[in-house]
N, C-alpha and C positions, 0 to 999 in steps of 0.2 A: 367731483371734478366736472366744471363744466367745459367741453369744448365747442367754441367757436364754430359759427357755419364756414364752413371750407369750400362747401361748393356750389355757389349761388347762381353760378352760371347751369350747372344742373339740375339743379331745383324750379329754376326757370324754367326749362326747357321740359319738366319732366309734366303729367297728369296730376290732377286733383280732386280727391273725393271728401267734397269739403274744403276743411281748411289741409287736409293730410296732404302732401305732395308725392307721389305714385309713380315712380319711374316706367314701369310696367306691368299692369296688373295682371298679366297671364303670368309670372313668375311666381304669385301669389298662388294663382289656382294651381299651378302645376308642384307647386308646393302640399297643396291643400288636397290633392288629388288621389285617388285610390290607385292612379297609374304613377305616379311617382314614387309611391313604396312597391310593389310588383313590377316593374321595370326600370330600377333608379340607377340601372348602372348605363343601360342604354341613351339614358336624359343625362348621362354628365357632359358631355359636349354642348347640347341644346340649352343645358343650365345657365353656362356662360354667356348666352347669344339670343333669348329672348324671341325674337324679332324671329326663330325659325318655328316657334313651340308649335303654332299651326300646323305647319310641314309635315315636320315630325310625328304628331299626334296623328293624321290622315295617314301618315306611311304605317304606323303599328296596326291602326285600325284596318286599316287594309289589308295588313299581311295576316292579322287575326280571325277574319272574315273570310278570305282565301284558303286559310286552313280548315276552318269550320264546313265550308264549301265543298273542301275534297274529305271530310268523314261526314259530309251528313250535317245539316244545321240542327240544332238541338228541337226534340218535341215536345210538347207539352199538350194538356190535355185543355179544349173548348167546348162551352157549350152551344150547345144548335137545334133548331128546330125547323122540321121540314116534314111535308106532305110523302108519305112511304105508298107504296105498294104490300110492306110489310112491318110487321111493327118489329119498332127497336128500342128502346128506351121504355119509356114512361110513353102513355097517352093523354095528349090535350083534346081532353073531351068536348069542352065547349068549342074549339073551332074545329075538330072534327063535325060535329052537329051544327055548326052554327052555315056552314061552306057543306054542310049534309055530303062528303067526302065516301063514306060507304057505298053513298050510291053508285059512286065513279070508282070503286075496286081502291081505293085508297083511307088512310086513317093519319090524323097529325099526331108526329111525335117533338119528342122531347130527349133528348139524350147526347152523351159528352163523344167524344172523337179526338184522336191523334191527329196533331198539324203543326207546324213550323208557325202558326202564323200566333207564337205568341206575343206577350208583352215585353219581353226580351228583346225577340225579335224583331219587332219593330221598333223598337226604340233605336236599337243599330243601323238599322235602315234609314230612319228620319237622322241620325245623327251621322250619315255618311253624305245625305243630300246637303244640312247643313255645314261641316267641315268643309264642303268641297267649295266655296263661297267665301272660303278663306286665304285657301292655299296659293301659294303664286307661280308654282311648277304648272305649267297646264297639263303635262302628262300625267301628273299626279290627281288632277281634276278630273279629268276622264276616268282613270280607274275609278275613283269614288263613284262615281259618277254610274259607269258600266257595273261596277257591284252592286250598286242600289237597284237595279233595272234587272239583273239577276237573282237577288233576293224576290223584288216582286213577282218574273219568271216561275222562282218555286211556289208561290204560294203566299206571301208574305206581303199582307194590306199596306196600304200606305199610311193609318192612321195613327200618331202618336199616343203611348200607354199615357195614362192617369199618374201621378204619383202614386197612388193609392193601389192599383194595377204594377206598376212595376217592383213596389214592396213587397207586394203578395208572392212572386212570382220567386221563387227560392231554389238556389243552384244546389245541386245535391252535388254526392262525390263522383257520379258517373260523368257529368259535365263539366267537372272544374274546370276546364281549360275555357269558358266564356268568364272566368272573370277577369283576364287581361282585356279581351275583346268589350266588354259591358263597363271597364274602367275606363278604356280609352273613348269609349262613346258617351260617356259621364263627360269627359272631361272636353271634349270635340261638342258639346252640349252646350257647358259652361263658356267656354271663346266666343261664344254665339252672342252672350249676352249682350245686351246694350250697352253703351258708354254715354259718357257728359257730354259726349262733340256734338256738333250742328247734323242734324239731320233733316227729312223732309217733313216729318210728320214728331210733335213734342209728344216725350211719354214720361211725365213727371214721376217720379220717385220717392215721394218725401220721407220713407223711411230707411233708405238705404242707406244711409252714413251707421243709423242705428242699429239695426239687423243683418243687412249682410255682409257690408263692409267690416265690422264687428265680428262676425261668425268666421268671414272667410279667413283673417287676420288668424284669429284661433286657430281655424283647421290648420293655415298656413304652418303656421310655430308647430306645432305637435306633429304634421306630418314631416315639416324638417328633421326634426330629431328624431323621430323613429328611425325614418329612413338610414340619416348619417352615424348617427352614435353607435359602435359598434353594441351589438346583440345581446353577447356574453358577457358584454360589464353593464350595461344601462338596460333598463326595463322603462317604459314611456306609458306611462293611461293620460287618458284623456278623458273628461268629464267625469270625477269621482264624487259621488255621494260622502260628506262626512258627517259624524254624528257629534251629539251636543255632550260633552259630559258631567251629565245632570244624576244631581244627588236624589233626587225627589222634585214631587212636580205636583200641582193641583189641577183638579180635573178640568180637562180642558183645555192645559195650558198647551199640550202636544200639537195640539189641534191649529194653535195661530204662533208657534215658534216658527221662526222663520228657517228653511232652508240653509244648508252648506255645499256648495257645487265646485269643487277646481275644475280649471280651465285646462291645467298639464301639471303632472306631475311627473318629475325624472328622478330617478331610483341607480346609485351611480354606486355597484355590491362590490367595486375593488375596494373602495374606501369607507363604505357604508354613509352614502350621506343621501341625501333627497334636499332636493329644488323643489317647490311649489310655485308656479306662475300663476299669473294670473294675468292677463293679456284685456287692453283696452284699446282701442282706437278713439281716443281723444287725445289733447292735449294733458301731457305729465303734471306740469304748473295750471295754477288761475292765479288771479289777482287775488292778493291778500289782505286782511283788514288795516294790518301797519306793514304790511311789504309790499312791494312790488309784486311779488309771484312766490308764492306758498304750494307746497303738494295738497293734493286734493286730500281732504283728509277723512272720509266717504271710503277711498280704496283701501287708505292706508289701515284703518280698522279692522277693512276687510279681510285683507293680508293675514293682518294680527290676530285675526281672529281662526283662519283657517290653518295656522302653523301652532297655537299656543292651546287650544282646544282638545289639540292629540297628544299633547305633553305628556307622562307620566301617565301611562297606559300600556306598560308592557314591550312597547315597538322603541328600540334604541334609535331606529331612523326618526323617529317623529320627537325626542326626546330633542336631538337637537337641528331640526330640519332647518330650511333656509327660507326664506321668501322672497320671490324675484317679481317688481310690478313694471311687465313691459308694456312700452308705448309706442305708438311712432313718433319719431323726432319732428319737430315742428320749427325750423328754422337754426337750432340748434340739440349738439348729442350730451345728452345728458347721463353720469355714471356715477352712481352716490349710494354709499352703503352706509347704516346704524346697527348696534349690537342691542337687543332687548330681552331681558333675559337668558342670555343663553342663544337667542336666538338672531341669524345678520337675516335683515331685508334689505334689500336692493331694491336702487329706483335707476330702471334702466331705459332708453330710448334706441331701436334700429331706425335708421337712415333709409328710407321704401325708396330716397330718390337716388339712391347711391346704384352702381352696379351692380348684379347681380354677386361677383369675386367678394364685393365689399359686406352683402347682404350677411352673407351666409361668415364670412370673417368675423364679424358682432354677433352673432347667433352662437359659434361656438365657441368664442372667445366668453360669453355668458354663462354655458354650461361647462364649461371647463376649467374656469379659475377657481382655485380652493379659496376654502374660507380663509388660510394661513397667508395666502397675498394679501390678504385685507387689514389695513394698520389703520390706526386711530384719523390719519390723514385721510384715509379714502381708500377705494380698490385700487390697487397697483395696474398699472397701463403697462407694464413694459413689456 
């Protein structure tokens, strides 16, 4: 069933990344976000309203920062070197000898120390200066504001971690309580980012439609569902490795078989059934050789390939699994299902430029319909 564009006066009005039309794309990241699954019940208001996600995110980050504040910001350990009196560490022979240091009652060492001033650390800090750029409370602006200037007070540089530095840097159990505070500085990070509008200075993009608009879509879908579907009936992965299942093979062959990666997979134990998605940010259609507009038939393989592969292996959920290929709608919402062996795909489109009420209504309206709504006519809408 194809339905008609309903809202063109919205679509108008809304962003575009590409040819996609984006009502708002912080509903995305805050979807996408590691703070929207550890604080999703606090975001149900801010869900609806978009337009406050900034706010909001600065207010958590703040109250998380605050509390860190009053036990102590977490330590971690740095390395450092400095001209002693005494040795502590290791010695750096050569600029001891090189700066002849002995002679002045001193020796250069080498060695690690306790300090706030980690990669954590500062990443919360630079991401309190950034949120606060956002926010439109000015009282709210100053707090950010005043905590970053106290963070520095303790100890805590002003220079942003590495990605590579901030992965390193691994919360153990004594500090769990910084991964709300390190979520919400994730995500107070991401708002930051650039947009399409006019600005003063051009900072081309050219593969943003393909990478991260793409990823973020992904994270988006998978963190919706974790977060929403309740617990004890749905189980959600994200990004699974599947295997081939091959009889035999010639030397070699392992070596340039291509990969099997899903995008989300939903595990639904009342009923025993599993969705396999696969999420794209393109258009669902292209122009076809004798039609007008044909499915891509690149994904639809892919699909088939990733739900029929695990057939008859032991696993009754994979025996008759689903496959769902979501897209964003591109001027029209598209909702069509096929039976292939056993198996229904779905070719489905969310509306990015709809409201946020409307988003998340097509998102569980997708995971929730049984395969028994489905009749030779199409998925049942009602």
């Amino acid at each position: 069933m194809v339905i008609a564009d309903a809202g063109v006066s919205e679509t108008a009005a809304a962003g575009f990344i590409g040819r996609i039309p984006v009502r708002n794309i912080w509903l995305l990241m805050l979807y996408a976000s590691d703070l929207f699954r550890t604080a999703g019940r606090t975001l149900v208001d801010v869900e609806h309203n978009p337009d406050e996600i900034a706010d909001l995110v600065a207010e958590l980050l703040a109250q998380a920062v605050e509390e860190r504040q009053r036990r102590q910001l977490s330590l971690g350990y740095r390395p450092r070197s400095a001209d002693l009196s005494r040795v502590r560490g290791r010695i750096d022979v050569l600029r001891t000898e090189r700066r002849q240091l002995l002679a002045r009652g001193a020796v250069a060492c080498r060695f690690v120390e306790l300090s706030v001033d980690t990669p954590r650390n500062r990443f919360v800090r630079g991401a309190l200066g950034a949120v606060a750029r956002l926010v439109t409370r000015p009282e709210l602006r100053h707090r950010c504001r005043r905590l970053a200037a106290d963070m520095q007070a303790l100890g805590v540089s002003g220079a942003m971690p590495s990605r590579a530095e901030l992965s390193a840097d691994r919360i153990g159990r004594h500090d769990a309580t910084d991964c709300e505070m390190l979520a919400a500085a994730m995500l107070a990070i991401d708002l930051v980012l650039p947009t399409e509008r006019a600005g003063p200075r051009p900072l081309p993009m050219p593969d943003r439609e393909e990478q991260w608009a793409r990823r973020l879509f992904e994270r988006a879908v998978g963190g919706f569902y974790k977060t929403i579907l309740q617990p004890k009936r749905w189980r959600v992965h994200k990004g699974g490795a599947l295997d081939w299942p091959i009889d035999w093979w010639t030397e070699g062959a392992r070596e340039i078989l291509p990969g099997m990666q899903t995008d989300i997979v939903l595990d639904d134990a009342l009923v025993g059934r599993r969705i396999v998605i696969d999420t794209k940010f393109t258009s669902i259609v292209t122009a076809g050789w004798r039609r007008e507009a044909t499915l891509r038939s690149g994904y639809l393989y892919q699909i088939y390939a990733y739900i029929r592969s695990q057939a008859g292996r032991g696993d009754p959920m994979a025996d008759k699994a689903e496959g769902l290929l979501l897209h964003p709608a591109i001027g029209e919402t598209i909702d069509e299902a096929i039976s292939v062996h056993g198996h229904l795909i779905r070719f489905a489109t969310v509306d990015l430029a709809a409201d946020s009420g409307a988003i998340r209504r097509q998102l569980l309206k997708l995971s929730l319909q049984l395969k028994n709504e489905t009749s030779a006519d199409g998925p049942s809408h009602a």
